[in-house]
C-alpha positions as CSV (number, residue, x, y, z in Angstrom):
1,X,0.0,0.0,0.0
2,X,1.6,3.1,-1.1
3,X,-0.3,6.2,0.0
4,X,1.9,8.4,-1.5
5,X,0.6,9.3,-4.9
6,X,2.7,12.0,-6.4
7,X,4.6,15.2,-5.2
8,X,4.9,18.7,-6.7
9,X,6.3,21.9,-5.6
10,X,4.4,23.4,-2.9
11,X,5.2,26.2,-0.5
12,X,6.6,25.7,2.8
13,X,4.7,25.2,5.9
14,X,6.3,27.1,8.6
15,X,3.4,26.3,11.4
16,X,4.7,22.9,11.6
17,X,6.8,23.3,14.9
18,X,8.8,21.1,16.9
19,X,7.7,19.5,20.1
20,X,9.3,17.3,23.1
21,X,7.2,14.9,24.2
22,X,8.0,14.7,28.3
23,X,6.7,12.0,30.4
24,X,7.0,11.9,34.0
25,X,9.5,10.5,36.0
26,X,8.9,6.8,36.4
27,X,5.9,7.1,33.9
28,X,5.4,3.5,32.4
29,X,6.7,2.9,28.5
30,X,4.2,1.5,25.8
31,X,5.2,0.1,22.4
32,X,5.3,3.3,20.1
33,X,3.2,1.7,17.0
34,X,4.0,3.4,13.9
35,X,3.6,3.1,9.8
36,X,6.2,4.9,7.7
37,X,5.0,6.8,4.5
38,X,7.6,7.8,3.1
39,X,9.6,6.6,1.7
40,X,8.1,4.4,-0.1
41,X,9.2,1.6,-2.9
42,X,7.1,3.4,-5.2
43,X,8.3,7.1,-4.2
44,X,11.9,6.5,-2.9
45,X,14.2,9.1,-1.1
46,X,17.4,10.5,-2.7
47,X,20.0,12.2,-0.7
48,X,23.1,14.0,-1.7
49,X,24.8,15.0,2.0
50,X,27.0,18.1,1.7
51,X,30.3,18.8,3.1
52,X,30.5,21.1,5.7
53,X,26.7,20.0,6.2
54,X,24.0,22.6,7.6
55,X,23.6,23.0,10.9
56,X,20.2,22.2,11.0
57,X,18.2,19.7,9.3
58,X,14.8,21.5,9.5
59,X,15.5,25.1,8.5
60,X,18.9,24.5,6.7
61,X,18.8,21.2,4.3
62,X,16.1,19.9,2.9
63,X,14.8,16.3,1.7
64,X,17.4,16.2,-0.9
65,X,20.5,16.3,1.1
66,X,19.5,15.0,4.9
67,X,17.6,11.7,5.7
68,X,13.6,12.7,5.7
69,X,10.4,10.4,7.2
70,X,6.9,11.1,7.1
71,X,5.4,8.6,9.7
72,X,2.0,8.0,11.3
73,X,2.2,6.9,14.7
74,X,0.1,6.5,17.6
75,X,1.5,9.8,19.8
76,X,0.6,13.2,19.2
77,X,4.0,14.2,19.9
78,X,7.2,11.9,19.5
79,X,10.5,13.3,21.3
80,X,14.0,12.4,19.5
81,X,14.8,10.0,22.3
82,X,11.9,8.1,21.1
83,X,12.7,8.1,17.5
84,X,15.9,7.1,18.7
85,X,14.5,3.8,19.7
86,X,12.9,2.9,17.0
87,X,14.4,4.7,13.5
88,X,16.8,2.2,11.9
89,X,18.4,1.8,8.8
90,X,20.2,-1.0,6.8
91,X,21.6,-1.7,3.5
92,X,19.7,-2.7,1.2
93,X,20.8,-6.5,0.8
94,X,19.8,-6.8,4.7
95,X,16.0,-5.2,4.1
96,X,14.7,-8.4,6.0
97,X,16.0,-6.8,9.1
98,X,13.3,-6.3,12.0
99,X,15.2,-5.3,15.1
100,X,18.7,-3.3,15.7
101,X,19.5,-2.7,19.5
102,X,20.2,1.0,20.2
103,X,23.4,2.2,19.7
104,X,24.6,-0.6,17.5
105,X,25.6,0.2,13.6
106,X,22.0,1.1,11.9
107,X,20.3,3.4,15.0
108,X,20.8,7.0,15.1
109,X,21.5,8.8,18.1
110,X,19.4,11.8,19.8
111,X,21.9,14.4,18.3
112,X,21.2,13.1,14.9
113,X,17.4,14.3,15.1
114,X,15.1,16.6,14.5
115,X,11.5,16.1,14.9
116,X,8.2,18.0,13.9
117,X,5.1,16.8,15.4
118,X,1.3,17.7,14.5
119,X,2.0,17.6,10.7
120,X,-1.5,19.1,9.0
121,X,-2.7,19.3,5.8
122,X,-2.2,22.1,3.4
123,X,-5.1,24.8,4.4
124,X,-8.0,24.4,1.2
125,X,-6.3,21.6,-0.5
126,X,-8.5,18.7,-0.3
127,X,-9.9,16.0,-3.2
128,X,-11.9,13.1,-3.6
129,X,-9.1,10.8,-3.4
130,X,-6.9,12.5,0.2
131,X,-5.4,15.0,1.5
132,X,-2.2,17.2,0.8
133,X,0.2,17.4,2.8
134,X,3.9,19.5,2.7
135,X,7.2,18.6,3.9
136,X,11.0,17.8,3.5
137,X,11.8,21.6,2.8
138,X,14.3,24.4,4.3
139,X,12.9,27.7,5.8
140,X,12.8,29.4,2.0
141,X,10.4,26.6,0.9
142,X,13.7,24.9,-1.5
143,X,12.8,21.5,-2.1
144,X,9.4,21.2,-0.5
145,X,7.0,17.8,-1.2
146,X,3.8,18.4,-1.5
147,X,2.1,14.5,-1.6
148,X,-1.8,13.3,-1.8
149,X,-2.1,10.8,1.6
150,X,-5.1,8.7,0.2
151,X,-8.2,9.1,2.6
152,X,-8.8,5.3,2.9
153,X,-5.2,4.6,4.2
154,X,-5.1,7.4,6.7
155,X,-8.8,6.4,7.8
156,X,-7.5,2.6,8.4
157,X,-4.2,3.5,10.2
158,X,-7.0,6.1,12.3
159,X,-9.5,3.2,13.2
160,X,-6.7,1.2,14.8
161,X,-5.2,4.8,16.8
162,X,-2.3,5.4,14.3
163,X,-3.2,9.4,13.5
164,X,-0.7,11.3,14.2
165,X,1.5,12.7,11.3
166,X,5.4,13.1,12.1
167,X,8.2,14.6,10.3
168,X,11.6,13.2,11.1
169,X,15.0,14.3,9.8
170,X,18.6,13.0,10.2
171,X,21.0,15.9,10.3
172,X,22.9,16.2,6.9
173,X,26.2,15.4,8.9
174,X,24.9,12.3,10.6
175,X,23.1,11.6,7.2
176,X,26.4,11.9,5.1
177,X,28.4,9.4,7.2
178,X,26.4,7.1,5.2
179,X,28.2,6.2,2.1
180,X,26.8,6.1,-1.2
181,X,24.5,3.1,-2.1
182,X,21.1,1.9,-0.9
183,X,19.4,1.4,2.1
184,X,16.0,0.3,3.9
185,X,14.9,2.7,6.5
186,X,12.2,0.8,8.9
187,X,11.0,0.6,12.5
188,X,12.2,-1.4,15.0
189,X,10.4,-4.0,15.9
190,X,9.8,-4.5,19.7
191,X,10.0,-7.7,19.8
192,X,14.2,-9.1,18.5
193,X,13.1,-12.2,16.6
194,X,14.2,-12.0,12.7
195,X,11.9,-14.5,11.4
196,X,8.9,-12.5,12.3
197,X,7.1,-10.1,10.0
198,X,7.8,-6.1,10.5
199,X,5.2,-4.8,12.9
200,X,3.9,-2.9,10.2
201,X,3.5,-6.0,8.0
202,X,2.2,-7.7,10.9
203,X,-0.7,-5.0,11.5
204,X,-1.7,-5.2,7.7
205,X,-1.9,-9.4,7.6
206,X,-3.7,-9.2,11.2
207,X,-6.2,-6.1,10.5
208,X,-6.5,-6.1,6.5
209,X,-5.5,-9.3,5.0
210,X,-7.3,-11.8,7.4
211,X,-10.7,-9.8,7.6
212,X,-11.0,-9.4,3.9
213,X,-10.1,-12.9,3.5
214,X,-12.7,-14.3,6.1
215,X,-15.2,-12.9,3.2
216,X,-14.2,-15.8,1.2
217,X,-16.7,-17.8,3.4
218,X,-16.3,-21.7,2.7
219,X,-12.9,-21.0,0.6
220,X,-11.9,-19.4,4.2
221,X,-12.8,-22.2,6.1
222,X,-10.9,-24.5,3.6
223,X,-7.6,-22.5,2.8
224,X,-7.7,-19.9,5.4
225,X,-3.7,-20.4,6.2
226,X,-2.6,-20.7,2.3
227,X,-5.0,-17.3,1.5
228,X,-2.8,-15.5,4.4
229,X,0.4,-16.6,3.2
230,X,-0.2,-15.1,-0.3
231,X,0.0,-11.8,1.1
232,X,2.3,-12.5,3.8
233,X,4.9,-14.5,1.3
234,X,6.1,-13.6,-1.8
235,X,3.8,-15.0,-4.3
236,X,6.4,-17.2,-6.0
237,X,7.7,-18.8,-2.9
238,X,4.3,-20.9,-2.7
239,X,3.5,-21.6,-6.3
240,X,5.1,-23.5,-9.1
241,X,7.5,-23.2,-11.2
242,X,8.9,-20.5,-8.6
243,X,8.4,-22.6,-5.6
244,X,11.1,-25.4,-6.9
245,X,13.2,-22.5,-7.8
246,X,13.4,-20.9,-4.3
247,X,14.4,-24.4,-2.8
248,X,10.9,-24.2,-0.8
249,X,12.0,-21.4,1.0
250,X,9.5,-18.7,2.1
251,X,10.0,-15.2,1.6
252,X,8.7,-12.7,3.0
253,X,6.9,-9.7,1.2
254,X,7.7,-6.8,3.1
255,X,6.8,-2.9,3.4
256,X,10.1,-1.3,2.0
257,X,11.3,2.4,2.6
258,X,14.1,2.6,0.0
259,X,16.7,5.6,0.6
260,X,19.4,5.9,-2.0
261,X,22.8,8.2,-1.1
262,X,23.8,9.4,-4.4
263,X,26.5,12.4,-4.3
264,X,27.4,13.9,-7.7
265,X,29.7,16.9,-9.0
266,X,27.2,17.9,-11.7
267,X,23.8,17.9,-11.4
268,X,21.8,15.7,-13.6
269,X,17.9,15.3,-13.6
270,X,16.7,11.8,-15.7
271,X,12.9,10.6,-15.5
272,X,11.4,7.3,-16.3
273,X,8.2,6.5,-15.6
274,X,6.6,2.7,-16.3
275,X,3.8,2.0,-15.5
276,X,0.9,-0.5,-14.9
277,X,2.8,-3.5,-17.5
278,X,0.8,-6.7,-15.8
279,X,4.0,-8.0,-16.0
280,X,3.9,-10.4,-13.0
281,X,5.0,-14.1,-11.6
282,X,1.3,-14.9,-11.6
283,X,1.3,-14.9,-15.3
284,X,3.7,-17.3,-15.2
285,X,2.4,-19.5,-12.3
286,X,-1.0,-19.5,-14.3
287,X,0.7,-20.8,-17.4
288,X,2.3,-23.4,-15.4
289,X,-1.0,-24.8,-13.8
290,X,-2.5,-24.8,-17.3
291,X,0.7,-26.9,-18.4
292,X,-0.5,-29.2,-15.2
293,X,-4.2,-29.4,-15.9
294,X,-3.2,-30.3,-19.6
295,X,-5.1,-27.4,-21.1
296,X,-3.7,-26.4,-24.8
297,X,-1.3,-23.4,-25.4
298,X,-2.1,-21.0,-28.3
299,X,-0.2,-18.0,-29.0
300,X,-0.8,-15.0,-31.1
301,X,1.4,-15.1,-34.2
């Protein structure tokens, strides 16, 4: 589910101000549940950290040079000690990574941080389909993304609690000790346990998946664990002539939050856009089952 539909231009949005979030002392700690937006697979980030950095993230850099996350959450107001729990980041080959201890390589520290809390929508700018919302600018508006958050996701992330609209930003000298290459941004998982889903792919199998599929009635009753593991699994893991492939192994499908670290001497700007091909593996496993049921192949000439 990518909420993120596209971005433009937009001008910057200096009531969004930056909040602590203080509990009192010896005030018990609750699991901080949370959904990244961006980035997103569809929408990644690019970042190009300068040397000598800007001294502050927020009002200095902007979502081009400095680590940048829209994220819903559960708290009104998040406090960079508790982003420090829970922000993470890991190259890309190690995406399948659900929990990194604080302070080990991957976690940020409190330094690193800036947070804005109580992100609104643009005043006015409202359409069938979601809301607008601005961020990732610096104080002159340079660089700002404007995105449409579709009304259905933010309504399903509401109904379970998750409202509240943060933006989070890695200082561009803590951002540009990353070197160049890609990487998987994600939220820690409370629970250390690898071989678990993300809590965020965990909350859409538990509240999206599974009721939709209970729907199915009798097929539910029948195939109920096999109709969860197509959206919980890669869809080639479970069918043929992938499954053989793979060794039997099942792999998770995963929510990914792809950030790229690109510097460059000259700037270059290069679009391509592809879209909506219905090139997919279930073409393929389809063809297969026909091969199995013995039903004749034609072709187009």
């Amino acid at each position: 589910m990518n909420p993120l539909l596209h971005f433009t231009p937009a001008p910057f949005d200096d009531f969004l101000l930056e909040f602590e979030h203080e509990k009192p002392a010896g005030a018990p700690t609750r699991a901080i549940r949370a959904r990244i937006l961006w980035p997103a697979l569809g929408f990644p980030a690019v970042v190009a950290p300068r040397d000598p950095p800007a001294a502050s993230a927020m009002s200095d850099a902007d979502a081009t040079r400095c680590i940048c996350i829209l994220l819903l959450s559960d708290r009104r107001y998040l406090s960079k000690a508790e982003v420090t729990k829970y922000l993470r980041y890991v190259p890309w080959l190690q995406r399948g990574r659900r929990h990194i201890p604080a302070g080990q390589g991957g976690s940020f520290d409190e330094t690193d941080l800036e947070v804005k809390n109580d992100v609104s929508s643009i005043p006015d700018k409202e359409d069938a389909f979601g809301i607008w919302i601005a961020f990732g600018g610096d104080k002159d508006g340079t660089n700002v993304i404007s995105v449409n958050l579709a009304k259905c996701v933010k309504e399903f992330y509401s109904k379970r609690g998750i409202s509240y609209l943060h933006e989070i930003r890695v200082s561009e000298a803590a951002s540009g000790r990353l070197r160049d290459g890609q990487y998987h941004l994600f939220w820690n998982n409370e629970v250390p346990n690898e071989k678990i889903p993300s809590d965020e792919m965990a909350l859409l199998v538990r509240e999206h998946a599974r009721p939709l599929r209970q729907k199915l009635g009798e097929l539910w009753h029948k195939f109920s664990t096999y109709l969860l593991q197509e959206y919980e699994f890669e869809y080639g893991a479970i069918h043929p002539p992938y499954q053989k492939k793979m060794g039997m192994r099942l792999t998770r499908a995963e929510i990914l939050h792809p950030l790229f670290v690109r510097r460059r001497r000259a700037a270059t700007l290069k679009i391509g856009h592809i879209t909506d091909t219905h090139v997919d593996v279930r073409a393929d496993v389809y063809e297969e089952n026909l091969k199995r049921n013995k039903v004749a192949l034609s072709y187009p000439k």
